[in-house]
Structures are given as structure tokens and as C-alpha cells.
C-alpha positions as CSV (number, residue, x, y, z in Angstrom):
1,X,37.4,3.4,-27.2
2,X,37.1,3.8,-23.4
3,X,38.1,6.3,-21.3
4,X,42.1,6.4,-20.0
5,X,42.2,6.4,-15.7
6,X,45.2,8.3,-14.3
7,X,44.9,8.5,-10.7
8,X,48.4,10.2,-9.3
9,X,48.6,11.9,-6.0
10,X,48.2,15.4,-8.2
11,X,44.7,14.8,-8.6
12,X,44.0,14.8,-4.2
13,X,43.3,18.0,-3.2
14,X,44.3,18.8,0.9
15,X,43.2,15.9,3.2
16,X,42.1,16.2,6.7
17,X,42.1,12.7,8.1
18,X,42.5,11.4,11.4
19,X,45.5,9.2,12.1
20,X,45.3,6.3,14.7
21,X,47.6,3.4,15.4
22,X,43.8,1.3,15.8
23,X,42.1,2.6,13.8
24,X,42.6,1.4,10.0
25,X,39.6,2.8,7.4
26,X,40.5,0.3,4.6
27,X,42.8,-3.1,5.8
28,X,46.4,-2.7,6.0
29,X,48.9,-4.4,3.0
30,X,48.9,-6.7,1.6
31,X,45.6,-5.4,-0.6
32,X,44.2,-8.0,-3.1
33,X,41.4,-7.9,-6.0
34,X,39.1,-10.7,-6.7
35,X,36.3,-10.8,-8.7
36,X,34.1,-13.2,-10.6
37,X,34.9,-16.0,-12.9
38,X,35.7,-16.7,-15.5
39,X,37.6,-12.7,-15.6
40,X,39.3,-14.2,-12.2
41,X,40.7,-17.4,-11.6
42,X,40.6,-18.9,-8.8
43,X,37.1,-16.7,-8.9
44,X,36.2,-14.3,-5.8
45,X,39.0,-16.1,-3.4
46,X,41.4,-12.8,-1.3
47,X,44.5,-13.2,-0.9
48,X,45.7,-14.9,-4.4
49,X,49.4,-13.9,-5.2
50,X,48.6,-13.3,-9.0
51,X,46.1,-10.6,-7.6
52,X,48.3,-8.6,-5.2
53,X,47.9,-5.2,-5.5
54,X,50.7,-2.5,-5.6
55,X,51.0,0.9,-3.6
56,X,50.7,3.7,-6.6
57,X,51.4,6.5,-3.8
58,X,48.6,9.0,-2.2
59,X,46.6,5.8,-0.3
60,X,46.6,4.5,-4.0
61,X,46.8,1.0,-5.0
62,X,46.7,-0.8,-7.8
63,X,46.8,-4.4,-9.7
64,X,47.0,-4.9,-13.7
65,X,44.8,-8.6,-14.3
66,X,44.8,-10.4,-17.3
67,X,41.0,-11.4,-17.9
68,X,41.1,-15.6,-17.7
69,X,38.0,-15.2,-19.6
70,X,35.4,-12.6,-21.2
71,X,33.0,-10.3,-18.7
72,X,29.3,-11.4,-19.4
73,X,26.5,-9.4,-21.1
74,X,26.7,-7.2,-24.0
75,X,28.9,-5.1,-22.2
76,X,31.3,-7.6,-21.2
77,X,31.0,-6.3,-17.8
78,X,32.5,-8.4,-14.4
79,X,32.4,-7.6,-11.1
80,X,35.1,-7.8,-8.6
81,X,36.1,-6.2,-4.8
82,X,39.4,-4.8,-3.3
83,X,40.4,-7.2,-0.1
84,X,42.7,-7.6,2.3
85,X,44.0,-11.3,2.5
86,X,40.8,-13.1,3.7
87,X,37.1,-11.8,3.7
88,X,37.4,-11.1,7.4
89,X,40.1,-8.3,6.9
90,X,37.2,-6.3,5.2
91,X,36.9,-5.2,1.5
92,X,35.4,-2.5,-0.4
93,X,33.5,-1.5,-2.2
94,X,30.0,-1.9,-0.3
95,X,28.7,-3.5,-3.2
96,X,30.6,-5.2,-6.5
97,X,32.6,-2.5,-8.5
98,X,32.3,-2.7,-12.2
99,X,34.5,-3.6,-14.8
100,X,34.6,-4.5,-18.2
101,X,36.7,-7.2,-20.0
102,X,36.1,-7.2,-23.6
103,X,38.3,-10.4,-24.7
104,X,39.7,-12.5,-22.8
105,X,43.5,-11.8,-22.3
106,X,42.3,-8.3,-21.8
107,X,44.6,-6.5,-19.6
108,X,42.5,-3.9,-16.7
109,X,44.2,-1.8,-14.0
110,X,42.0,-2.4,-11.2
111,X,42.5,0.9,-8.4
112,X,41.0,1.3,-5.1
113,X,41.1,5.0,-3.6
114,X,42.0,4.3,0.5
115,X,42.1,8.1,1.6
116,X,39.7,11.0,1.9
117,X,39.1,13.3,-0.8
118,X,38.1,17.2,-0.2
119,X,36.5,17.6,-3.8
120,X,32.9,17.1,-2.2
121,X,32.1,14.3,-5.2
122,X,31.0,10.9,-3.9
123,X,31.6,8.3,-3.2
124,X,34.5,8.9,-0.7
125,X,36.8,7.1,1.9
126,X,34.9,7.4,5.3
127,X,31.8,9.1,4.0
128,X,28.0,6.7,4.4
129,X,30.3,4.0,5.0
130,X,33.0,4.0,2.4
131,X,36.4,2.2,3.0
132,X,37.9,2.7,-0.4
133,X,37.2,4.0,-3.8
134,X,37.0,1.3,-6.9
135,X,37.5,2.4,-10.7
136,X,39.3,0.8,-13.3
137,X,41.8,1.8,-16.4
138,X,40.0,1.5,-19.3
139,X,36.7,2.8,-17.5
140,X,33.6,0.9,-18.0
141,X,32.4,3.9,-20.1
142,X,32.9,4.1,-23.6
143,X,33.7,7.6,-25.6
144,X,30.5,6.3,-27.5
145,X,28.3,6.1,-24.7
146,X,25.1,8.2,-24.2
147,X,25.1,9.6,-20.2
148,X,22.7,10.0,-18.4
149,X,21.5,11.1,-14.8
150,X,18.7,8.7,-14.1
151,X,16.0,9.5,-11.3
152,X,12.6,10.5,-9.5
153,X,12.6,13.9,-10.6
154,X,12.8,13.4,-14.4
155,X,8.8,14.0,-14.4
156,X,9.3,17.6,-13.1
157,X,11.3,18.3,-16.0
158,X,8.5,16.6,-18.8
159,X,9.9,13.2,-19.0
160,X,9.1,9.6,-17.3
161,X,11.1,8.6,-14.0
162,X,13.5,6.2,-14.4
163,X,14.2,6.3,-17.8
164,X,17.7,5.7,-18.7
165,X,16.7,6.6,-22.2
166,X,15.4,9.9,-21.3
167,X,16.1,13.0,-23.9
168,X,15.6,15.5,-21.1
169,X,18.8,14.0,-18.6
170,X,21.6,13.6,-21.2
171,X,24.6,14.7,-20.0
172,X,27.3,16.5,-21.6
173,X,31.3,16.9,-21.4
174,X,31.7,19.7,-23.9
175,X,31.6,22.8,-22.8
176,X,28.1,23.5,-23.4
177,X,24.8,23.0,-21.5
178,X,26.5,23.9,-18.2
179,X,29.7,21.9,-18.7
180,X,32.1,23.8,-17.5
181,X,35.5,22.0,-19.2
182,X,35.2,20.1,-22.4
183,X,36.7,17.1,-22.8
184,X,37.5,16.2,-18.4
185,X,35.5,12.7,-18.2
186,X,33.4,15.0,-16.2
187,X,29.6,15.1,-17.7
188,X,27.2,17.7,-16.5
189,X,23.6,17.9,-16.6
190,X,22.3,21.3,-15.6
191,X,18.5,21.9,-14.5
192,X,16.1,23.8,-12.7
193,X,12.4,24.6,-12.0
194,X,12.3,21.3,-9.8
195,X,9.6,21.4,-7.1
196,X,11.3,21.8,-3.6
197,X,12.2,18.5,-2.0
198,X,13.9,15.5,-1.8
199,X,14.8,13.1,-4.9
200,X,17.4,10.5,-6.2
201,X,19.1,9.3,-9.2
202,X,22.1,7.4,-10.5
203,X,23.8,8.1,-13.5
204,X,23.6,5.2,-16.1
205,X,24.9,4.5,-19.8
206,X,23.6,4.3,-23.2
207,X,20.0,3.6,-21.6
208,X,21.6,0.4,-20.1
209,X,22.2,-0.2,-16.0
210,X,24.2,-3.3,-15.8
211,X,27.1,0.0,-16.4
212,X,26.1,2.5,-13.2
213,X,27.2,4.9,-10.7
214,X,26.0,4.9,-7.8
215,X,26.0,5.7,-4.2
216,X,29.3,3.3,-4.0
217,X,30.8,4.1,-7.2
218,X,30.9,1.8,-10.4
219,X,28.6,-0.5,-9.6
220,X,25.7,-2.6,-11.1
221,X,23.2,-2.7,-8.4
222,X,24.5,-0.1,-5.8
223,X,21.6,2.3,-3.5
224,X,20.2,5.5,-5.2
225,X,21.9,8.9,-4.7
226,X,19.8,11.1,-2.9
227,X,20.1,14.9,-3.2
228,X,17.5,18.0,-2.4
229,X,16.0,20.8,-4.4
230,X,15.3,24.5,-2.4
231,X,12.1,25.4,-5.0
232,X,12.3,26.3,-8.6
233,X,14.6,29.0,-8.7
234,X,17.2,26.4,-7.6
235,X,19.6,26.3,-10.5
236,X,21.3,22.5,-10.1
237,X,24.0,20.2,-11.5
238,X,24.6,16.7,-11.3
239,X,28.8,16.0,-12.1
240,X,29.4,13.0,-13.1
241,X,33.2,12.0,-12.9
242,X,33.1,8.7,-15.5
243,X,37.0,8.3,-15.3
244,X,36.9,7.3,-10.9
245,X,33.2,6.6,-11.2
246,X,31.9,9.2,-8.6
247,X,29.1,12.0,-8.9
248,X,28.7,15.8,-7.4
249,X,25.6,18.0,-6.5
250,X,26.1,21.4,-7.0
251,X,23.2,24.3,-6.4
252,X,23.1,28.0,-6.7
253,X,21.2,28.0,-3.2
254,X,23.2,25.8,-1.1
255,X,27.0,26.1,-0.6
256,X,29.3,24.2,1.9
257,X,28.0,25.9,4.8
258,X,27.1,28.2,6.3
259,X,24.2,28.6,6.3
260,X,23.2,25.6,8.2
261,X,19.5,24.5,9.4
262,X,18.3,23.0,12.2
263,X,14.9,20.7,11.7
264,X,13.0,18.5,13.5
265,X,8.9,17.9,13.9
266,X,9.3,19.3,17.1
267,X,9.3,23.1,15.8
268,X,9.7,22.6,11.6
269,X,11.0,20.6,8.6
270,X,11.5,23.5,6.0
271,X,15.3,25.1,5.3
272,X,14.5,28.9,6.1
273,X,15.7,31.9,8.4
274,X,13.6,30.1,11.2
275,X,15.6,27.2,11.0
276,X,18.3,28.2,10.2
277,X,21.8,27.7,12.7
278,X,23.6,30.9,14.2
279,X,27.3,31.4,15.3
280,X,27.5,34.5,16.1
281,X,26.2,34.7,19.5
282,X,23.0,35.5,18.5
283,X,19.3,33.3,19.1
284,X,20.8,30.9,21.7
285,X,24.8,30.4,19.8
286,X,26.6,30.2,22.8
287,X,30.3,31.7,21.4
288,X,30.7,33.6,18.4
289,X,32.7,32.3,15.6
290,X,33.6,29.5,17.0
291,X,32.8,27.2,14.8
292,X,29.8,25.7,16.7
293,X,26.4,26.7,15.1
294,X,23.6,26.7,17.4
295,X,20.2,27.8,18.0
296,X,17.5,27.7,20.6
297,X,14.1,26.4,19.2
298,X,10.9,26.0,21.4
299,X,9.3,23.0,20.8
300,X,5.4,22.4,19.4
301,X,4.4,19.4,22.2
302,X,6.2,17.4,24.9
303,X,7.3,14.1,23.5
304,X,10.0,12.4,21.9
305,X,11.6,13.6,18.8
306,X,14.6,13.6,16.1
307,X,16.9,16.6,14.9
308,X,18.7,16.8,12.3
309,X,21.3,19.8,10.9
310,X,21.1,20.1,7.2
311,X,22.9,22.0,4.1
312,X,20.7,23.4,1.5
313,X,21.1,20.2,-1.1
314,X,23.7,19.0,0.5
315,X,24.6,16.5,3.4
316,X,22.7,16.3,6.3
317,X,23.9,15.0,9.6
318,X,22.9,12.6,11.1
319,X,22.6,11.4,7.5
320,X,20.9,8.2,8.4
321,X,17.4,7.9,8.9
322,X,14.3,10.3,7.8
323,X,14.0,13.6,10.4
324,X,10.5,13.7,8.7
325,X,10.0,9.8,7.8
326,X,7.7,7.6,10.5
327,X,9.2,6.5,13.0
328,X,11.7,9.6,12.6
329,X,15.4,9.4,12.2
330,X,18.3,11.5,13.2
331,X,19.9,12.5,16.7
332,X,17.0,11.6,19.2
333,X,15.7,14.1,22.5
334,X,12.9,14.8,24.5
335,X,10.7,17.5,26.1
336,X,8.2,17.2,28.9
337,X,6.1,20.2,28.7
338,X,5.0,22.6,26.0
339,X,7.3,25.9,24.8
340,X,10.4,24.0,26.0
341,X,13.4,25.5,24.9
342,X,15.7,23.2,22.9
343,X,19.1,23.9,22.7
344,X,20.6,22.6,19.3
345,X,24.5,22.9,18.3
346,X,26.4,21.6,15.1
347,X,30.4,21.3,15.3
348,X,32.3,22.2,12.6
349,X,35.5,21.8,13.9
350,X,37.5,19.3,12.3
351,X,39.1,17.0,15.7
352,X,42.4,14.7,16.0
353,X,41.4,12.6,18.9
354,X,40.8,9.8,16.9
355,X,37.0,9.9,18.0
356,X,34.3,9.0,14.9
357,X,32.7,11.6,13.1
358,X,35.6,14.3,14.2
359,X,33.5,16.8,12.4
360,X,30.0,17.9,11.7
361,X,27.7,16.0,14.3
362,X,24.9,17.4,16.8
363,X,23.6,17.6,20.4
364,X,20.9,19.1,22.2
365,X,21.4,20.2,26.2
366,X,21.2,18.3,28.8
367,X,18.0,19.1,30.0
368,X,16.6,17.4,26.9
369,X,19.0,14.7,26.1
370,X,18.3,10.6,25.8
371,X,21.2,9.3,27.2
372,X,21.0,5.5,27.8
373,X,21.8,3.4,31.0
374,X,24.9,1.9,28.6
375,X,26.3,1.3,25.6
376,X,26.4,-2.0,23.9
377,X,29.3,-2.6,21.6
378,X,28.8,-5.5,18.6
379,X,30.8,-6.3,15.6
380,X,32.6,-9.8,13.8
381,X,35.4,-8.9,16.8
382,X,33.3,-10.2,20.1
383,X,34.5,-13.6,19.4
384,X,37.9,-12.6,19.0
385,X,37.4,-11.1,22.7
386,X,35.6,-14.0,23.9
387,X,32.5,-13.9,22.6
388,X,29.8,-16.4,22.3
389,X,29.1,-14.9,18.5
390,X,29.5,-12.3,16.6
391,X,27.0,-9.3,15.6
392,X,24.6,-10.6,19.0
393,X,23.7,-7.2,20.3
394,X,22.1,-9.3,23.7
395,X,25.6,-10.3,24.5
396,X,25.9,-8.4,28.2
397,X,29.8,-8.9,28.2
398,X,30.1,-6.4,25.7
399,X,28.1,-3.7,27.9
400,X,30.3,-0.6,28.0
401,X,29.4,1.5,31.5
402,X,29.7,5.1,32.6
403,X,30.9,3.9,36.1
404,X,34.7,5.1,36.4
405,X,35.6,1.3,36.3
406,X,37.5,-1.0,33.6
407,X,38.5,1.6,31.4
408,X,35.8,4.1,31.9
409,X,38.3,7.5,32.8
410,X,35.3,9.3,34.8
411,X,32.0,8.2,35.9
412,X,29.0,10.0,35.2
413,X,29.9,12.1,31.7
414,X,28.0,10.3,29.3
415,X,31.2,8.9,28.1
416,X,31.0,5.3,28.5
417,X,34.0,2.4,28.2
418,X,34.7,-1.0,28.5
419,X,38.1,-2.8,28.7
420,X,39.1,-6.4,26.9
421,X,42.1,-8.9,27.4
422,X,43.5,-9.4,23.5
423,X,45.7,-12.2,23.4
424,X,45.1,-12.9,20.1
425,X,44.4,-9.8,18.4
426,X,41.8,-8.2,16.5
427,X,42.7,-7.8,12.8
428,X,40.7,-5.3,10.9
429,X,37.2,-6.2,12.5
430,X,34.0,-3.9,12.2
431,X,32.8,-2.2,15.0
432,X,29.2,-0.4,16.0
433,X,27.9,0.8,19.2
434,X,24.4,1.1,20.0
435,X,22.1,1.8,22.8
436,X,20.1,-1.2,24.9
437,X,20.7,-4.4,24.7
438,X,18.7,-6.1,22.3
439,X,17.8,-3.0,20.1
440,X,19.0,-1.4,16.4
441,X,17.0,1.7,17.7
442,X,19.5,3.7,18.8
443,X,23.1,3.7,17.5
444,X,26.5,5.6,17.8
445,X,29.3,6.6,15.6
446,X,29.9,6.6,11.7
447,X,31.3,9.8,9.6
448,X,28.6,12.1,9.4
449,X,26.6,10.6,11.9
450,X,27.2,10.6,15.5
451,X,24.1,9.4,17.8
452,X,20.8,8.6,16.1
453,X,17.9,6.7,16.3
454,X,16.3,4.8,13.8
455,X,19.2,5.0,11.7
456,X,21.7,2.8,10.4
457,X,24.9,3.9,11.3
458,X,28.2,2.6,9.3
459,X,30.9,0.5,11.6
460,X,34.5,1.8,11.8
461,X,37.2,-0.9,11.3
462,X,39.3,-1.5,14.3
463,X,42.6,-3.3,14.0
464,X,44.2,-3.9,17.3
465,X,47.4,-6.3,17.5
466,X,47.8,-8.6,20.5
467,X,48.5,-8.0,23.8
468,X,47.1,-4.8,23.5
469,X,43.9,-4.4,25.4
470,X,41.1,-2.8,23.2
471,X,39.3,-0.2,25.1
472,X,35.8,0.5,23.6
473,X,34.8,4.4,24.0
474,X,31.5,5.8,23.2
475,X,30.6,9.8,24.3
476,X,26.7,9.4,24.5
477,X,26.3,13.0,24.0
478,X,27.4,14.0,20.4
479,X,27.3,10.3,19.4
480,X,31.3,10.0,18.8
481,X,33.2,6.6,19.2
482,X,36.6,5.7,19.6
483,X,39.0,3.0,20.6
484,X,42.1,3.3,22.9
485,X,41.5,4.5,26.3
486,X,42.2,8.7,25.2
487,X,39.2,10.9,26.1
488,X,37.3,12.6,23.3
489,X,38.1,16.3,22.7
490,X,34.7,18.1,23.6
491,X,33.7,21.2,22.6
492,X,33.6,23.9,25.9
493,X,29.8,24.7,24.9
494,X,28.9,21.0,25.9
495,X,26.8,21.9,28.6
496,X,25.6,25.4,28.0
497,X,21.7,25.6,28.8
498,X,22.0,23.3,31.3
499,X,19.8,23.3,34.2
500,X,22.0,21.8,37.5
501,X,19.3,19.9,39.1
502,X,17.5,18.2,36.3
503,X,19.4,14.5,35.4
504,X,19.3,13.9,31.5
505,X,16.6,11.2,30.3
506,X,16.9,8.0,30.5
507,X,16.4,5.2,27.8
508,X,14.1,2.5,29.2
């Protein structure tokens, strides 16, 4: 027996989501599956009839598929994607979702989740990339099956990493060991007495991994889910949702937010009260309660460093790259001379301008900020705009300029644009800006992102129908891109600690 999937628009909680007539997170209907063969025939091909799937309400949709054949392995596992009608409309999820098809002539509802969720569990829609959520009716998981959570910090608690057979990670959906509700498809494994740091896991099945969850859901080869420890007093959970195939971090230590920290090599890597973010006009915050928390940090050496905000366990933001790695990742500044004050701030505020992240993303001031000479946009759209090839991040047609010129609104605020003819349109194309021509180093845009460097930001999905021009939009400041010609809302602390007759630093 397997587990019954019900997904009805009772089980969303409130959405905030930004609404744009270009902007599209997964591709507009029609919505197809296609998977391997011999479960799908014609095998991996979008856009066959048999395999249109139905709106179910909520950003919801569906297709019931009857298996042309049995999925492979011992599991009878198959893996298969939700598409729009060709490859080029985009698909999700990152990697192959999972399903299992026992017999063939097996009938499986096959769901993909396009909107985002508020439960905090992850995967979700716009989150590290995500276009759409993938889980199927049966589940992949049987009622028989042993779960586990599977990781790097399996040794702290007496056992071996990695083992998916492991007596000490068994989780449970019963009402005991920390479960909260018995019998919800969602398994708990409570712990604590980890050493303080950073670790990952997935959650796997009866000791096996070609059944998984991962950082993109059901999956049989997706990327490990990271997630922190605060010390050994830190009492954690790992949720595992087996019905929708998505997992939850929750700690005694960390909540939400606040409290937020601000880190960086520059003055300290550690989550404590001199790290950690103010909003109440206090130790640099600019405006009380507003939303916005800040703090001014003096910094150890002049040179170039990252910054990163960060929430106990969870997110951080940027959340690509490694604050502490080599070379270091997150939103990128620079000092000149030792004892510098540093002027960090983290927006909260959730915006509607349409602008990528609209909440949760960093800058310094402008005394200390890398702004480059442009923006380069890329993507599978440049030859749709006239483009010699797509993804070519040397193309200098695609430069977007802070010169008050071809779309730019106003020259010299960091907020740079291009304009394009579209005579033909640009349907559902992926979109990344970064800074220099030539160069992955620095990059723009993504939920939870913004501006880093040495990261690797997520594109946005841009669908714009001919003869509409497409107006590329990138504020070099907090990171934010956007498409359409509108100006980003920015927050009125911007600016604040800025000196008037020092020009910010330049990218060379």
C-alpha cells in the first residue's frame, strides 16, 4: 500500500506572490508530463495530447497516465518532468521527479505545484530555483517503508554518515519521538547535541536511494539539503512530508526571524549578539520598525569581501555561494582602510513591483559598494532578440547601461536597462544578469538572492509576446531584476551612510 495524494486548494496556506503580465514562474497552459519509456510512450517527447495535464484549481495541475510499461528496479520506479509544449517553454522539476509504476496498465496522477507555499517546507515555487512542485498519487512511498533522514551529521549522533540504514535517523509518523500528529504522511526525526555548524541530508527509503527527497522534491539523484545547528542545546527536527515529497527544518534556537545576523570575514562568521541585525534604530538601523534590519560593523582589513544575512538554521540570503568558503560567496563590497564602517541592511518587506527577490535581500552603503561599469544580460532568449547564440555572456549587444538612454529611466542610480525590438516574441525563456562581460563572478537576481558573487544565481522565466519590446532592468544595488520598463520600489534607507563625494567602486 502506498500513500493516497490529495492536493486541493485547502491545503495552501496565504500566498504572497508577485503578479506580472511578463513574468511567468512555471510556463503558461497547455502543461504536459513526459517521462521515460517504456512508463511513457512516445518516451520524454512535451507536448503529447495523451499527456495534457488538467488545471485541479490553486496553481494545481494534474494528468492521470496509464503506465505503457513497468518502472525499472525493484521499486518499479520511472522518472518523468512537467513541460510546457516543447523543452524550450521550460519544465520542472530541476532534476527527474520520481514515480513508481508497479504493472504496467498502472494508472498514476502525476501533479505539479506552480504557486508559492507559506508552510516554510521545501521545495517550493520560486525558492533556489524552483518552477513547480512534482509528486504523484500513489506516492513513491510505501506504508511499509522504513524513513529515514540521511546525512553528514549522523556521526555526531553515534552512527556512520550516509547510511540510509542507520538505527539512529528513523523517522516516525506516530505521535511519538517528536511527531507531533500520527498518522499525517508527515515523519519526524527529532535530535539534538549536534556540534554547531553546517550539515546536509536527504531523506531516503527502506535503506534504498533510487526513492529520495531532496533539494527538488521526489527525486533520484537531486542536491543535498543543507541546514545549520546553533551548538548542542539546539533541539532540531527534520519533517518529512512523504505525500508532496518536501522536507522542513525546525529548531528551538532559530525562528522565522527576527533575530537576523549579519556575517562576513570582514568582522565575523559566528550567529551571536555581535552579529546580529537591529531594527529599532539602534547600532547603525537607520528607522525603527520598519522592516529593514541593519547594523554598522567596522571591518578587520581593507580589501574585498562577501556578506551574507542569515536565520539561525534557516535560510540565508544571498543563499548561493559560501560567506566563509574560498573564494567567498554572497553580496560582494569593499573597504580601503582599516576600522571602516560598513553599513549592512536586510529588507523584509515583501514588494509588488514585479522586481526579483521582492523580499529578503542585502546591501551595504555606498561608500563601500561594487557596482559594475554594466550589466550583461544572458539567457536561451538572445537569439530570439537577435542574437548570435544563446547563454554567450561576451555578447556586447546584450550590455544593459546606466546612461538614461534605450530604456534606462535615469542615469547614474545603479539601475541599469536595456531596450529590444520583439517581433517574434519571447516565449517562456530563462533569463540571468550578471556583471562583466565574460565573467560568472558576479551575478544578479533569483528569490533569495539578489547581487552576489561567486554564486550561482537561479534565472527567472520571462515570457514576452510580440511586438512588445522587452526592457531588461537590473538595480545594481540590492541585486533585484525585473523586466518591463517600471522602476523598482526602493527602500527610503538606500543611501543612508552615504558620504556625498566618494563615487561607489568600480568593477574592473
Amino acid at each position: 500500500m502506498r500513500f493516497k495524494t490529495f492536493i486541493s486548494a485547502a491545503m495552501a496556506l496565504a500566498v504572497t506572490c508577485v503578479t506580472h503580465a511578463l513574468f511567468a514562474v512555471f510556463p503558461t497552459p497547455p502543461l504536459y508530463v513526459t517521462g521515460i519509456g517504456p512508463v511513457f510512450d512516445p518516451a520524454w517527447s512535451p507536448g503529447t495530447p495523451e499527456y495534457q495535464m488538467t488545471a485541479l484549481g490553486d496553481g494545481i495541475f494534474y494528468a492521470d497516465i496509464t503506465a505503457k510499461g513497468q518502472g525499472g528496479g525493484g521499486a518499479c520506479t520511472f522518472e518523468w518532468k512537467a513541460v510546457g509544449s516543447s523543452w524550450s517553454d521550460g519544465d520542472a522539476p530541476q532534476d527527474n521527479a520520481t514515480g513508481v509504476a508497479e504493472t504496467t496498465g498502472s494508472v498514476i496522477r502525476l501533479l505539479v505545484d506552480t504557486v508559492a507555499r507559506t508552510d516554510g517546507f521545501l521545495p517550493n515555487v520560486g525558492e533556489y530555483g524552483a518552477r513547480g512542485v512534482c509528486c504523484t498519487e500513489p506516492s513513491v512511498v510505501y506504508t511499509t517503508d522504513v524513513v529515514r533522514a540521511t546525512g553528514n551529521f549522523i556521526s555526531e549522533l553515534g552512527g556512520t554518515n550516509w547510511d540510509a540504514s542507520s538505527t539512529y535517523t528513523v523517522m516516525y509518523d506516530d505521535g511519538t519521538h517528536g511527531d507531533e500528529v500520527a498518522g499525517d504522511s508527515t515523519y519526524t526525526l527529532a535530535m539534538s547535541g549536534l556540534t554547531a555548524g553546517n550539515y546536509e541530508f536527504k531523506i531516503s527509503f527502506s535503506g534504498e536511494w533510487n526513492r529520495q527527497i531532496s533539494t527538488t522534491g521526489f527525486t533520484s539523484a537531486g542536491g543535498n539539503i543543507p541546514f545549520k545547528s546553533l551548538g548542542p542545546a539546539d533541539n532540531l527536527k527534520i519533517l518529512a512530508d512523504v505525500k508532496h515529497g518536501r522536507t522542513k527544518i525546525v529548531s528551538n534556537m532559530a525562528v522565522p526571524g527576527p533575530p537576523f545576523y549579519g556575517v562576513s570575514a570582514a568582522w565575523g562568521l559566528s550567529m551571536n549578539s555581535s552579529t546580529v541585525l537591529f531594527d529599532d534604530g539602534t547600532c547603525g538601523d537607520v528607522t525603527a520598525g520598519d522592516k529593514i534590519y541593519s547594523r554598522a560593523f567596522a571591518v578587520n582589513a581593507p580589501t574585498q569581501y562577501t556578506l551574507k544575512a542569515q536565520q539561525g538554521v534557516g535560510p540565508e540570503y544571498p543563499g548561493t555561494g559560501s560567506v566563509g568558503g574560498f573564494p567567498p560567496g554572497g553580496y560582494p563590497f569593499e573597504t580601503v582602510t582599516t576600522g571602516q564602517i560598513i553599513l549592512m541592511q536586510f529588507d523584509t518587506n515583501v514588494l509588488a513591483d514585479s522586481y526579483v527577490p521582492n523580499t529578503r535581500y542585502v546591501w551595504t552603503d555606498p561608500v563601500s559598494r561594487r557596482i559594475p561599469p554594466y550589466v550583461q544580460a544572458i539567457g536561451d532568449f538572445m537569439i530570439d532578440l537577435g542574437g548570435a547564440g544563446n547563454w554567450n555572456n561576451s555578447d556586447p549587444n546584450f550590455q544593459l547601461l546606466d546612461n538614461g538612454l534605450n530604456g534606462d529611466v535615469v542615469a547614474g542610480d545603479n539601475i541599469f536597462a536595456a531596450t529590444f525590438a520583439n517581433p517574434a516574441g519571447v516565449p517562456s525563456r530563462q533569463y540571468k544578469a550578471i556583471g562583466l562581460q565574460g565573467s560568472w563572478e558576479y551575478q544578479f537576481g533569483g528569490a533569495g538572492d539578489g547581487y552576489t558573487r561567486n554564486g550561482n544565481n537561479p534565472t527567472i522565466i520571462i515570457d514576452v509576446p510580440a511586438p512588445a519590446n522587452v526592457i531588461f532592468q537590473t538595480d545594481a544595488t540590492t541585486g533585484r531584476i525585473g523586466i518591463g520598463g517600471n522602476l523598482p520600489t526602493r527602500p527610503p534607507t538606500i543611501n543612508a551612510q552615504a558620504p556625498t563625494d566618494v563615487a561607489d567602486w568600480m568593477l574592473y
